[in-house]
Backbone as XML, in Angstrom:
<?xml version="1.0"?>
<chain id="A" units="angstrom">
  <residue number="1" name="UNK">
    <atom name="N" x="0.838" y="-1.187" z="0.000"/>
    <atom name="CA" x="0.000" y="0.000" z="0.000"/>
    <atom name="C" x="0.877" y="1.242" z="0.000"/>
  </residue>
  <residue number="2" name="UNK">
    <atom name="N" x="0.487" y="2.371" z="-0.710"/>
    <atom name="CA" x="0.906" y="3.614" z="-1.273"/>
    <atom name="C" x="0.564" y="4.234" z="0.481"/>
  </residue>
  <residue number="3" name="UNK">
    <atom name="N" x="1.367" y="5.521" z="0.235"/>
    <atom name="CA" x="1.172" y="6.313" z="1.638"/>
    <atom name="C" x="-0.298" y="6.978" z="1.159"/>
  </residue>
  <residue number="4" name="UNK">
    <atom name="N" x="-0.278" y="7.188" z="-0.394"/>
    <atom name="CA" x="-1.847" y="7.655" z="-0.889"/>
    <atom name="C" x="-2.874" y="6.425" z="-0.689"/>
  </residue>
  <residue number="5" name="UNK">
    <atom name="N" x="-2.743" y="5.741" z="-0.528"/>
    <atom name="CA" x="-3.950" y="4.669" z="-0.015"/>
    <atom name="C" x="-4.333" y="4.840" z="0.994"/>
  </residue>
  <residue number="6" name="UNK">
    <atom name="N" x="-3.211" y="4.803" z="2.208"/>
    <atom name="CA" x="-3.616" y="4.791" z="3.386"/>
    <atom name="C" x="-4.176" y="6.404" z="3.570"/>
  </residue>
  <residue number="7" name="UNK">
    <atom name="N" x="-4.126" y="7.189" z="3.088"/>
    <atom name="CA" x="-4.122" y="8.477" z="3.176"/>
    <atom name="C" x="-5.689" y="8.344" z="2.773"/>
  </residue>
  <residue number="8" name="UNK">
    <atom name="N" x="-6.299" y="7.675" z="1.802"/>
    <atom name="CA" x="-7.257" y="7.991" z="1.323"/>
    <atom name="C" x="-8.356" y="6.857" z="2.740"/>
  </residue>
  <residue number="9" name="UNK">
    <atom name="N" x="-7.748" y="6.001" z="3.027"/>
    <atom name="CA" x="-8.575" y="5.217" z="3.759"/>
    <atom name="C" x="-8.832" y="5.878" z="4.784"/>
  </residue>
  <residue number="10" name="UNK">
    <atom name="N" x="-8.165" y="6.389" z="5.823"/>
    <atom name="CA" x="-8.297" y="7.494" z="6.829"/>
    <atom name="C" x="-8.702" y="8.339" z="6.553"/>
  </residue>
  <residue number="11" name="UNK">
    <atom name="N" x="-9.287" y="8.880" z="4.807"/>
    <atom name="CA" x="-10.342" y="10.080" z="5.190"/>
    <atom name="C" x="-11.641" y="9.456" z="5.011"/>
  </residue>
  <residue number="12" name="UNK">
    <atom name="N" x="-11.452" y="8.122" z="4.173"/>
    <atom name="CA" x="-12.950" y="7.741" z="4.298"/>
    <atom name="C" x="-13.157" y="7.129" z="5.700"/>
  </residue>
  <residue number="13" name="UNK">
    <atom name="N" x="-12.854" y="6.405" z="6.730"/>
    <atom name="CA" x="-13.101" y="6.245" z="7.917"/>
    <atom name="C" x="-13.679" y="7.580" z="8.444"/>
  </residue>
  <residue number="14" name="UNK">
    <atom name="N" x="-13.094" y="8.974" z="8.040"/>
    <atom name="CA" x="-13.280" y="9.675" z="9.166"/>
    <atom name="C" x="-14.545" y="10.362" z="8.685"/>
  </residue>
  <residue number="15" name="UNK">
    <atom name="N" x="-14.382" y="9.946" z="7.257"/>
    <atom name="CA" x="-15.822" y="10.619" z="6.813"/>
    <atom name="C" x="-16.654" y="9.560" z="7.413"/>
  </residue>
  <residue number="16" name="UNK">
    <atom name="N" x="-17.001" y="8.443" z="7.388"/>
    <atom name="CA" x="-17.944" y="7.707" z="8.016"/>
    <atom name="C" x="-18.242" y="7.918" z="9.495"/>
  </residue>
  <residue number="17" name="UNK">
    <atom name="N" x="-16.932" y="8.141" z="10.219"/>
    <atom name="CA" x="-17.279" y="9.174" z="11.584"/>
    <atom name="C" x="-18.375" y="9.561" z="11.625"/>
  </residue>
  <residue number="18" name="UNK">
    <atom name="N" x="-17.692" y="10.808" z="10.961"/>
    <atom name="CA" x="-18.681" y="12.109" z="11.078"/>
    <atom name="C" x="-19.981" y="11.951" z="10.553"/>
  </residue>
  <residue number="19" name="UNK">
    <atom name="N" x="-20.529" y="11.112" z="9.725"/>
    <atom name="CA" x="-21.230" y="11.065" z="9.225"/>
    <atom name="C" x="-22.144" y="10.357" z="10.455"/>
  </residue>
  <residue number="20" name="UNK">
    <atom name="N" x="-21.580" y="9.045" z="11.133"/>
    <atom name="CA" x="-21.986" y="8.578" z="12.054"/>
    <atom name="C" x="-22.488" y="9.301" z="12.981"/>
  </residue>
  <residue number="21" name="UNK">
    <atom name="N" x="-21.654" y="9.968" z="13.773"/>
    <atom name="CA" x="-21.636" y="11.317" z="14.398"/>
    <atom name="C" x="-23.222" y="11.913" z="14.211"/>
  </residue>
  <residue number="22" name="UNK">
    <atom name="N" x="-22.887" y="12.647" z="13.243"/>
    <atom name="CA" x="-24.308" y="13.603" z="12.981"/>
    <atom name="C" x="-25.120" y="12.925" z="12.757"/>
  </residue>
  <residue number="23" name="UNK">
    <atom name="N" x="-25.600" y="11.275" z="12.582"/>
    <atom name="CA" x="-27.067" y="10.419" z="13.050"/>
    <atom name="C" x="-27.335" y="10.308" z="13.996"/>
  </residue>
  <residue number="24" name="UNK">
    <atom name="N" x="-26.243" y="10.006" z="14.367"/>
    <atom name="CA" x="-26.956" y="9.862" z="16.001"/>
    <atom name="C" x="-27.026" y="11.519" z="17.201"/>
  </residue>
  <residue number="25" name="UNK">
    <atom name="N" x="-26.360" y="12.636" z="16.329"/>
    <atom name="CA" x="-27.150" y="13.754" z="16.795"/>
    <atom name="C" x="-28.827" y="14.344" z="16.227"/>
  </residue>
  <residue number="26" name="UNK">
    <atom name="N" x="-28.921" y="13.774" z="15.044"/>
    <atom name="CA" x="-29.940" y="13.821" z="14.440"/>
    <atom name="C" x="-31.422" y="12.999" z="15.353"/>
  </residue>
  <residue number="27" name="UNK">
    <atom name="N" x="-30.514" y="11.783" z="15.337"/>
    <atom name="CA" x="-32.036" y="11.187" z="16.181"/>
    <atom name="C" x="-32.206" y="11.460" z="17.669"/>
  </residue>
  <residue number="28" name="UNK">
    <atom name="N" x="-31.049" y="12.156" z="17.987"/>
    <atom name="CA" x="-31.213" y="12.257" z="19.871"/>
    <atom name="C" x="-32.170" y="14.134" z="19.752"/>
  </residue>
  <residue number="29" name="UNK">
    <atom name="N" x="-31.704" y="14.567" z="18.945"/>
    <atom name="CA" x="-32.961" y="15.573" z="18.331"/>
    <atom name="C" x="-33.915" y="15.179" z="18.308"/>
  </residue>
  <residue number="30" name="UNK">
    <atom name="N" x="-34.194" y="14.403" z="17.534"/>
    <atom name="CA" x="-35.796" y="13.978" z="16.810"/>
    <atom name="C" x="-36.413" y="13.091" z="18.088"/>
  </residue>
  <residue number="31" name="UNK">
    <atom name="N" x="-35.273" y="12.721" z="19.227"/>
    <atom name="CA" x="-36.339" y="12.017" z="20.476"/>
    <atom name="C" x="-36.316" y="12.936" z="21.410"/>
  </residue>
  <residue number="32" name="UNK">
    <atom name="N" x="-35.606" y="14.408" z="21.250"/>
    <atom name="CA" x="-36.058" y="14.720" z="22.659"/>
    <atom name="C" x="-37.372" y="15.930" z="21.881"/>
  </residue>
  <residue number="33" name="UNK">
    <atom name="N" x="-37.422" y="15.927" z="20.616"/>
    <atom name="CA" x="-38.476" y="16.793" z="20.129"/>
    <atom name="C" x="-39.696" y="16.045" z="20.208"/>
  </residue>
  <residue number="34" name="UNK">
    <atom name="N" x="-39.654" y="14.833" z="19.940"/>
    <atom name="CA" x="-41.127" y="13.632" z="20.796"/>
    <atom name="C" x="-41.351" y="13.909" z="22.125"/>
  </residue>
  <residue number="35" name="UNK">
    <atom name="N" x="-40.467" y="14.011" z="22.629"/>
    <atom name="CA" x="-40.452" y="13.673" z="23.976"/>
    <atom name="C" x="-41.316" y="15.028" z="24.382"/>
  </residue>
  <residue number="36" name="UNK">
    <atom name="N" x="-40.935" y="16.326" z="24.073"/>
    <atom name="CA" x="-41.295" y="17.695" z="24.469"/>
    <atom name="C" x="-42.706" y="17.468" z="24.122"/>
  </residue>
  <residue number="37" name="UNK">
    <atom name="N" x="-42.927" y="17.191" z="22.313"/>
    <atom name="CA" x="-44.104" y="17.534" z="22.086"/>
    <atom name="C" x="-45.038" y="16.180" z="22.934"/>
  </residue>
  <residue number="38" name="UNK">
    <atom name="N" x="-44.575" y="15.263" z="23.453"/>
    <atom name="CA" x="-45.416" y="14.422" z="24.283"/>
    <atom name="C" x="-45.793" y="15.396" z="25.824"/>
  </residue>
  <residue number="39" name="UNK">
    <atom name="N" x="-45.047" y="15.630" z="26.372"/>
    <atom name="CA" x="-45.117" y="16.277" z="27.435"/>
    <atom name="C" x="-46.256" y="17.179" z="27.845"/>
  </residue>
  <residue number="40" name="UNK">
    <atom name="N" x="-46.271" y="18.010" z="26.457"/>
    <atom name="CA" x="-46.814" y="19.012" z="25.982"/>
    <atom name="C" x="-48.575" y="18.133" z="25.838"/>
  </residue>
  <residue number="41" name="UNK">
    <atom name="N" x="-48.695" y="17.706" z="25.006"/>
    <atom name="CA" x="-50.009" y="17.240" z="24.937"/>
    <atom name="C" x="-50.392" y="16.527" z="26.141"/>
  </residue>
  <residue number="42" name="UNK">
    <atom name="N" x="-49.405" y="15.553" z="27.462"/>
    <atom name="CA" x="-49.835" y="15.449" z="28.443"/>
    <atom name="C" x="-50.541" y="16.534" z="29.161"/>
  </residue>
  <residue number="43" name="UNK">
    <atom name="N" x="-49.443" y="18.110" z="29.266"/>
    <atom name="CA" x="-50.279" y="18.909" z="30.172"/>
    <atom name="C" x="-51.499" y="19.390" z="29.717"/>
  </residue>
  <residue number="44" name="UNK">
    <atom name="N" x="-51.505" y="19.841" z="28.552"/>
    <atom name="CA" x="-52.660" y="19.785" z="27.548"/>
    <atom name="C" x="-53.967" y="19.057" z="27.977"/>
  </residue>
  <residue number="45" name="UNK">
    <atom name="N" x="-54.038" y="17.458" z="27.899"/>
    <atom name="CA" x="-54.626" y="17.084" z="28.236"/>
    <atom name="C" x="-55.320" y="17.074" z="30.195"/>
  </residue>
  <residue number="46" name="UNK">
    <atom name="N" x="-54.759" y="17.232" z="30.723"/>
    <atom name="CA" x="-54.816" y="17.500" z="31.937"/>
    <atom name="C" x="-55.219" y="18.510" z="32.622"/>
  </residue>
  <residue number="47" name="UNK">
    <atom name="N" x="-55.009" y="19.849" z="31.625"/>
    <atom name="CA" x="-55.707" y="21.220" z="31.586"/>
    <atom name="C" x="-56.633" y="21.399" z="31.131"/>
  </residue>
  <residue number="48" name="UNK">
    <atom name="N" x="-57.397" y="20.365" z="30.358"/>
    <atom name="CA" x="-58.579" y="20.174" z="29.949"/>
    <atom name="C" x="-59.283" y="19.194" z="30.760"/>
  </residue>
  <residue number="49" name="UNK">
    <atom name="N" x="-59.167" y="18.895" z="31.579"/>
    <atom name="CA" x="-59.684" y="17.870" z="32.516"/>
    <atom name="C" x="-59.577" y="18.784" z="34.002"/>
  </residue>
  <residue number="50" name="UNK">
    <atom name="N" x="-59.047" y="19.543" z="33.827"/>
    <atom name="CA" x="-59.333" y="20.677" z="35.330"/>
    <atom name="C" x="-59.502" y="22.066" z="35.426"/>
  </residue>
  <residue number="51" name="UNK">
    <atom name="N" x="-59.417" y="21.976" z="33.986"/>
    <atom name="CA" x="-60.482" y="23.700" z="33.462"/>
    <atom name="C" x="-61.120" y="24.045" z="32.837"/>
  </residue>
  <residue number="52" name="UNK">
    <atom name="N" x="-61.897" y="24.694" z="33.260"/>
    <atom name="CA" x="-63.167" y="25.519" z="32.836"/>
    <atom name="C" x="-62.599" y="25.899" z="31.185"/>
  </residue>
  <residue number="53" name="UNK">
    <atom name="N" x="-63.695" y="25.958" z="30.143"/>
    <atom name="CA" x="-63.254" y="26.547" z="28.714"/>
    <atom name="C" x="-62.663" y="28.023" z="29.254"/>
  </residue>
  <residue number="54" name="UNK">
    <atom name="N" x="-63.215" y="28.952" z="30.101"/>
    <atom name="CA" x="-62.880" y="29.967" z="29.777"/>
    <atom name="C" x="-61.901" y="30.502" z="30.882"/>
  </residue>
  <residue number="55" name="UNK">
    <atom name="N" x="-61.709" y="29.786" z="31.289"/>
    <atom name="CA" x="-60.126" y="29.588" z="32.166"/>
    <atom name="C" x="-59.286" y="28.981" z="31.538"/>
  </residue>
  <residue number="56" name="UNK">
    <atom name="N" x="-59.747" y="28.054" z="30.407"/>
    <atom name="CA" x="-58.467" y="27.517" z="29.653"/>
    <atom name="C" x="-57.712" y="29.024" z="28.561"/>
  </residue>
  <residue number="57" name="UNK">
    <atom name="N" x="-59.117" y="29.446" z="28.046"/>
    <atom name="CA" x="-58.852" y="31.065" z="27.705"/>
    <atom name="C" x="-57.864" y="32.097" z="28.238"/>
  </residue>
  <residue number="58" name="UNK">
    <atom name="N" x="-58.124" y="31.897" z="29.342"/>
    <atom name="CA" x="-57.566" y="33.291" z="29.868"/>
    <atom name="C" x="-55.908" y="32.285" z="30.121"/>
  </residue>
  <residue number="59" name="UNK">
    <atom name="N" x="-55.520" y="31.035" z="30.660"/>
    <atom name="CA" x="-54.399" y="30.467" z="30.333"/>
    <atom name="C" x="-53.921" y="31.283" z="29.066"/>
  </residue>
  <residue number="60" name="UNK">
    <atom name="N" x="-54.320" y="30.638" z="28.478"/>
    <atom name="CA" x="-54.208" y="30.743" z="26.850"/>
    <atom name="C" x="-53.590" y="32.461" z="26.486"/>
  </residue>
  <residue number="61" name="UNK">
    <atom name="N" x="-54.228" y="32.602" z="27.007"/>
    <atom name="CA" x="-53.942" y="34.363" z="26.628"/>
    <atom name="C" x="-52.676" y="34.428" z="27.724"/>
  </residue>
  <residue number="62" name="UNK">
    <atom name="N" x="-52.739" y="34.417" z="28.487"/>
    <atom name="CA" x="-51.404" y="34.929" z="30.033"/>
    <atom name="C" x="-49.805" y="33.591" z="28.653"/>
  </residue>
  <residue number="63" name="UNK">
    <atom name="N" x="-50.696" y="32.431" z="28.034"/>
    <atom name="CA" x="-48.821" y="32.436" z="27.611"/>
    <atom name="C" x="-48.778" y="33.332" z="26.416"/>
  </residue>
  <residue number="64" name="UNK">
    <atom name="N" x="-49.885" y="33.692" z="25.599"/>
    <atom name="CA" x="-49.313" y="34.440" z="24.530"/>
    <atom name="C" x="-48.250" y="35.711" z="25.291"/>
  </residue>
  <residue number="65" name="UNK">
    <atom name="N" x="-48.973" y="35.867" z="26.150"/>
    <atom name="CA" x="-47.934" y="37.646" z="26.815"/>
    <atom name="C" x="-47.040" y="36.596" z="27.774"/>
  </residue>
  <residue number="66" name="UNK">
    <atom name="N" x="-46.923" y="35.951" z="28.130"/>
    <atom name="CA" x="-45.808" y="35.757" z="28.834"/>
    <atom name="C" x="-45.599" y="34.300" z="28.837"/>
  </residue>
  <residue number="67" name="UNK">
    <atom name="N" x="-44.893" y="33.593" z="27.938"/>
    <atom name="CA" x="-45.397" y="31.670" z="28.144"/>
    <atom name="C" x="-44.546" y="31.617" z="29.431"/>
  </residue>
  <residue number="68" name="UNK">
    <atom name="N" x="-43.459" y="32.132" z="29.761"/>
    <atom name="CA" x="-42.575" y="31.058" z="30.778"/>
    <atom name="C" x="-43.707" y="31.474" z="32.175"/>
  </residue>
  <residue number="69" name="UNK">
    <atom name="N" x="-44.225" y="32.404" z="32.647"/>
    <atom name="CA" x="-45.237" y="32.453" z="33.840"/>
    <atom name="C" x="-46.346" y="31.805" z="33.569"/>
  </residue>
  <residue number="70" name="UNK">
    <atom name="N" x="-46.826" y="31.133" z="32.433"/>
    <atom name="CA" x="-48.030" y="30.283" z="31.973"/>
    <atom name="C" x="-47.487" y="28.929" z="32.245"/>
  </residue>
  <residue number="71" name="UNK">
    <atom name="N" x="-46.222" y="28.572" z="31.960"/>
    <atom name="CA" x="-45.882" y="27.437" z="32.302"/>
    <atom name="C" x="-45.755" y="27.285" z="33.772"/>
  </residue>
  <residue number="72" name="UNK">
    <atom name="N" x="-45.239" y="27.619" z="34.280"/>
    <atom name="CA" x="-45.382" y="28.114" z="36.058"/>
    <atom name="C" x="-46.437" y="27.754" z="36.474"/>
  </residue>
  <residue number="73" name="UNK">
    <atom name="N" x="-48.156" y="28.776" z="35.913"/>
    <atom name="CA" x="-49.164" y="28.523" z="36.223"/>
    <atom name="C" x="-49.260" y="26.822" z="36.156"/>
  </residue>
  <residue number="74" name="UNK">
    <atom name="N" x="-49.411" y="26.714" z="34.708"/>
    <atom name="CA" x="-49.854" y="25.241" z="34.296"/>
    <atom name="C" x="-48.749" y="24.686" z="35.472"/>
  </residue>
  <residue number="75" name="UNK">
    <atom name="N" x="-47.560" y="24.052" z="35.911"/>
    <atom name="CA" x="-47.305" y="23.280" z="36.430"/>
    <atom name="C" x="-47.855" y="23.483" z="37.974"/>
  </residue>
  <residue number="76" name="UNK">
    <atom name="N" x="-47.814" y="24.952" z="38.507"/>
    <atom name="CA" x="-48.572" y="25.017" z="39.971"/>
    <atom name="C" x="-50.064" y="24.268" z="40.076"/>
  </residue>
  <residue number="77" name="UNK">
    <atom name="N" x="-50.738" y="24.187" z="38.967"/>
    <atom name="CA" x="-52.040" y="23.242" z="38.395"/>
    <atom name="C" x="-52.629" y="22.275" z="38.370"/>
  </residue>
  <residue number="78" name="UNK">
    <atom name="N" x="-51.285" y="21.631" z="37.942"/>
    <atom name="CA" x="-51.253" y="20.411" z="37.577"/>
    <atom name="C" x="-50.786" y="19.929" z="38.848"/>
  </residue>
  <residue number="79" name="UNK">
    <atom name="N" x="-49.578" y="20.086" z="39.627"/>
    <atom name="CA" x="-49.487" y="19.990" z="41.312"/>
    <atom name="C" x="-50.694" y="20.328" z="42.111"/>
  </residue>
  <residue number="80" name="UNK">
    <atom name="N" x="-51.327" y="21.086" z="41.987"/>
    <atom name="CA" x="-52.962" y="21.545" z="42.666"/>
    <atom name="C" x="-53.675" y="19.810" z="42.796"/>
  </residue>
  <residue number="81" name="UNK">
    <atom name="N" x="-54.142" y="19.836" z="41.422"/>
    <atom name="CA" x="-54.561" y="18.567" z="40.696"/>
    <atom name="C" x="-54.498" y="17.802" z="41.847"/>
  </residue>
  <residue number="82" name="UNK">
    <atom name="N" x="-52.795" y="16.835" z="41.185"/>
    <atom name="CA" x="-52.639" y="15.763" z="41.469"/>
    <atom name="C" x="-52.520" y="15.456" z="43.199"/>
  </residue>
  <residue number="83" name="UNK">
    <atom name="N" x="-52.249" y="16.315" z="43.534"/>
    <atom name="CA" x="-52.234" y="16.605" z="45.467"/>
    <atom name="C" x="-54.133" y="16.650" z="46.171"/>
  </residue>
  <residue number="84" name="UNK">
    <atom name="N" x="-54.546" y="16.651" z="45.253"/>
    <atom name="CA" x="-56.170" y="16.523" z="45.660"/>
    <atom name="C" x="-56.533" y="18.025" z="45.966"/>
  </residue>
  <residue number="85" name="UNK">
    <atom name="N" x="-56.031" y="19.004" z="45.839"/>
    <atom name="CA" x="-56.897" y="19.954" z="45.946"/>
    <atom name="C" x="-57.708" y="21.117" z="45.409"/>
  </residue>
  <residue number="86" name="UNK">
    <atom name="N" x="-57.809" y="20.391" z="43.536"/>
    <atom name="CA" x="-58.838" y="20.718" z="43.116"/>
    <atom name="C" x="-59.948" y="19.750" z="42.858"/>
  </residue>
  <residue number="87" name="UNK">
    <atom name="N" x="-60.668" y="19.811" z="43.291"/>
    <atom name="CA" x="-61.268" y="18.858" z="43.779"/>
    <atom name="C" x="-62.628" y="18.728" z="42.516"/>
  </residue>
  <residue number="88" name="UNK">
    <atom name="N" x="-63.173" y="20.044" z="41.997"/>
    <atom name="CA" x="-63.662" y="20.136" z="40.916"/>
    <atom name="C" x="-63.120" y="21.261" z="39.737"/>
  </residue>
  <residue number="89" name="UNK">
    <atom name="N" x="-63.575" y="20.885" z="38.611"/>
    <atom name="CA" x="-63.111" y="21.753" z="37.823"/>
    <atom name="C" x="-62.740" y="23.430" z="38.219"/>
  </residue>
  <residue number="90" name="UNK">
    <atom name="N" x="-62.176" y="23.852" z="37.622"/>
    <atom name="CA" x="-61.458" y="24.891" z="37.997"/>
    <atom name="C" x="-62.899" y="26.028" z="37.279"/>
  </residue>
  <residue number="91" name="UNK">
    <atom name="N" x="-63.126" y="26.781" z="37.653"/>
    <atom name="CA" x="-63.394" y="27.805" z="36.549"/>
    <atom name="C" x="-62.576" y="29.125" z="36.488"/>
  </residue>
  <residue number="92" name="UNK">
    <atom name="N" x="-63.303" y="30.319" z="35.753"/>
    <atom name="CA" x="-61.864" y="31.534" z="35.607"/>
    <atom name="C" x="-62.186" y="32.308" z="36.953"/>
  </residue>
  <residue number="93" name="UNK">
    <atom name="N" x="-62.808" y="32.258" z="37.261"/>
    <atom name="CA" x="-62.735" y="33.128" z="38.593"/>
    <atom name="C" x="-61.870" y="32.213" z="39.897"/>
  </residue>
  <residue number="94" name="UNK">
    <atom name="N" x="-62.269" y="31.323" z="39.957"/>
    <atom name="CA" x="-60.983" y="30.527" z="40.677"/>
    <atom name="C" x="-59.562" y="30.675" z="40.056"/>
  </residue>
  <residue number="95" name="UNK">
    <atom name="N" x="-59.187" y="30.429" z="38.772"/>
    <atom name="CA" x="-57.899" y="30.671" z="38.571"/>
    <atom name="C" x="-57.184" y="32.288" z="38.559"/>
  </residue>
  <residue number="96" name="UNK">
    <atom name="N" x="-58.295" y="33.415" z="38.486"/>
    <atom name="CA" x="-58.143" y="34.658" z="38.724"/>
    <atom name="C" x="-57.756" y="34.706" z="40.740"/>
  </residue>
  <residue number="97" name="UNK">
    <atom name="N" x="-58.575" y="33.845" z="41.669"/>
    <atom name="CA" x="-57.676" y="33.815" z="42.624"/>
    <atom name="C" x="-56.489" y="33.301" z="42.562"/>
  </residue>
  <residue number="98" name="UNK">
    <atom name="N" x="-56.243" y="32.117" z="42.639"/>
    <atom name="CA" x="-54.816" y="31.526" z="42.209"/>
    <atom name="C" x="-53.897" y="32.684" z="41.728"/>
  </residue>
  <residue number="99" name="UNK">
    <atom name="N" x="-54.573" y="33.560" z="40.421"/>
    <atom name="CA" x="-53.281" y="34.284" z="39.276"/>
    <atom name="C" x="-53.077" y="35.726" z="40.974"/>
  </residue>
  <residue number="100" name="UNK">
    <atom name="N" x="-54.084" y="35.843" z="41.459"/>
    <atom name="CA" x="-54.079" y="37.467" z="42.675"/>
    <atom name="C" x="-52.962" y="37.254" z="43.543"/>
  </residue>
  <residue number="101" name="UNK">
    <atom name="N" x="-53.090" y="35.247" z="44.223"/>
    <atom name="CA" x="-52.257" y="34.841" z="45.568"/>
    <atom name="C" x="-50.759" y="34.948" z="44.432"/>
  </residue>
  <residue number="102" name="UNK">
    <atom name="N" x="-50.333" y="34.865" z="42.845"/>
    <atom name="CA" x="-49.131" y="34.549" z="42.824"/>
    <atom name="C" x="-48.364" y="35.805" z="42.706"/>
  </residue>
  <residue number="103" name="UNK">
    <atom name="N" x="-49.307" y="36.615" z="42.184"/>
    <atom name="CA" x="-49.064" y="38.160" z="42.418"/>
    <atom name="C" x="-48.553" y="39.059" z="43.427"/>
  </residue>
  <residue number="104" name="UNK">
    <atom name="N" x="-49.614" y="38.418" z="44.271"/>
    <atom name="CA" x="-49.264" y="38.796" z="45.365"/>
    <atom name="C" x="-47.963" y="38.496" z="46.567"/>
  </residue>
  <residue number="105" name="UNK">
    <atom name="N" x="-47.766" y="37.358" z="45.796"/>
    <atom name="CA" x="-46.467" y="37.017" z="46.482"/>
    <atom name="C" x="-44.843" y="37.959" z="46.041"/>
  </residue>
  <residue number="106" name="UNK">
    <atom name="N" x="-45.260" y="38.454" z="44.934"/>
    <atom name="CA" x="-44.179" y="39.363" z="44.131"/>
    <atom name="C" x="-44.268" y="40.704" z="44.784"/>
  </residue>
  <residue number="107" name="UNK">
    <atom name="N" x="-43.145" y="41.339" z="45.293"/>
    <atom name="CA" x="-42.933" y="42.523" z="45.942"/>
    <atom name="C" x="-43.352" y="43.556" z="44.975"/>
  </residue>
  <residue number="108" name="UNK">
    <atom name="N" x="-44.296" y="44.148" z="45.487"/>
    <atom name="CA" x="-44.647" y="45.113" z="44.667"/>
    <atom name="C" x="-44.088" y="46.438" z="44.552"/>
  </residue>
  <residue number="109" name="UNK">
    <atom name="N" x="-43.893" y="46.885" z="44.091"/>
    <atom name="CA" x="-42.602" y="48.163" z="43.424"/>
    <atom name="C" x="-43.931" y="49.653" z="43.697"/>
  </residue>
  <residue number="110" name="UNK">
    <atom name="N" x="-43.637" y="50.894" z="44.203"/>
    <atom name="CA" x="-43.859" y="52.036" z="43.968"/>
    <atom name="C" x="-43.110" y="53.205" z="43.519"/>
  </residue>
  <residue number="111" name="UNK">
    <atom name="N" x="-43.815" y="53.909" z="42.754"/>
    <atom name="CA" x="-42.796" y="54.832" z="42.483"/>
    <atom name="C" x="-43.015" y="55.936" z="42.731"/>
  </residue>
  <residue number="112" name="UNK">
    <atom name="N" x="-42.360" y="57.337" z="43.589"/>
    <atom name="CA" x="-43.279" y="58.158" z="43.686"/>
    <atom name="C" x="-42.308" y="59.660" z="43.722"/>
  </residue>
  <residue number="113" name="UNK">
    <atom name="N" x="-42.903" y="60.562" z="43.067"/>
    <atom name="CA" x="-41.928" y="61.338" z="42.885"/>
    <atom name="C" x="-41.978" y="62.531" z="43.643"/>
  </residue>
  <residue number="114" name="UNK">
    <atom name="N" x="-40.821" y="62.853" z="43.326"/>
    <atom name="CA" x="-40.544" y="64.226" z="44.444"/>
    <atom name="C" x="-40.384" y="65.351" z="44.104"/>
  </residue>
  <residue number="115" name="UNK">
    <atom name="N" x="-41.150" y="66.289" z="44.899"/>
    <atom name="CA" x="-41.281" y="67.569" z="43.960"/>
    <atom name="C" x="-40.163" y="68.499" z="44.214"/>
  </residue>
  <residue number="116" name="UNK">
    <atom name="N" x="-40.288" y="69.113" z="43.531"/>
    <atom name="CA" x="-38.809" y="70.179" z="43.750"/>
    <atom name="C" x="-39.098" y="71.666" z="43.715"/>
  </residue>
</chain>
């Protein structure tokens, strides 16, 4: 064997690497993107089994303006749930308490100005 043989065999190995390589980054993608969108239709489903249509609404609206505090909600919810203490469906005026107590836990800021 030529030093160009071996030369050529070591790039096709390394091309098969890499090639290797990026399948199996490809499918550890494509399972944790199942995995999310499973997750996802779990809470889904579960938020429809402990809320009111028009509490699922007003959800609905709080992630368009803010998803990561909607996700918050939904998981404080879904813990509610499964701990037994929603005991019946939720409606929006119950989750409007819930949204007041998480509010309320956030230091509320004033601002007030000074005259001169």
């Amino acid at each position: 064997m030529s030093p160009d043989d071996l030369e050529e065999i070591r790039q096709k190995r390394l091309r098969e690497l890499m090639q290797s390589q990026l399948q199996q980054q490809t499918s550890q993608q494509v399972q944790k993107s199942i995995q999310e969108q499973q997750v996802a239709e779990q809470i889904k489903l579960i938020l429809t089994q402990i809320l009111e249509p028009d509490a699922r609404q007003r959800l609905a609206n709080i992630r368009v303006a803010n998803p990561e505090f909607a996700r918050q909600i939904e998981i404080l919810l879904i813990q509610l749930y499964q701990g037994g203490q929603l005991p019946q469906k939720l409606s929006d005026e119950g989750l409007k308490k819930i949204l007041e107590r998480i509010r309320g836990k956030k230091k509320e800021t004033s601002i007030t100005r000074a005259e001169k």
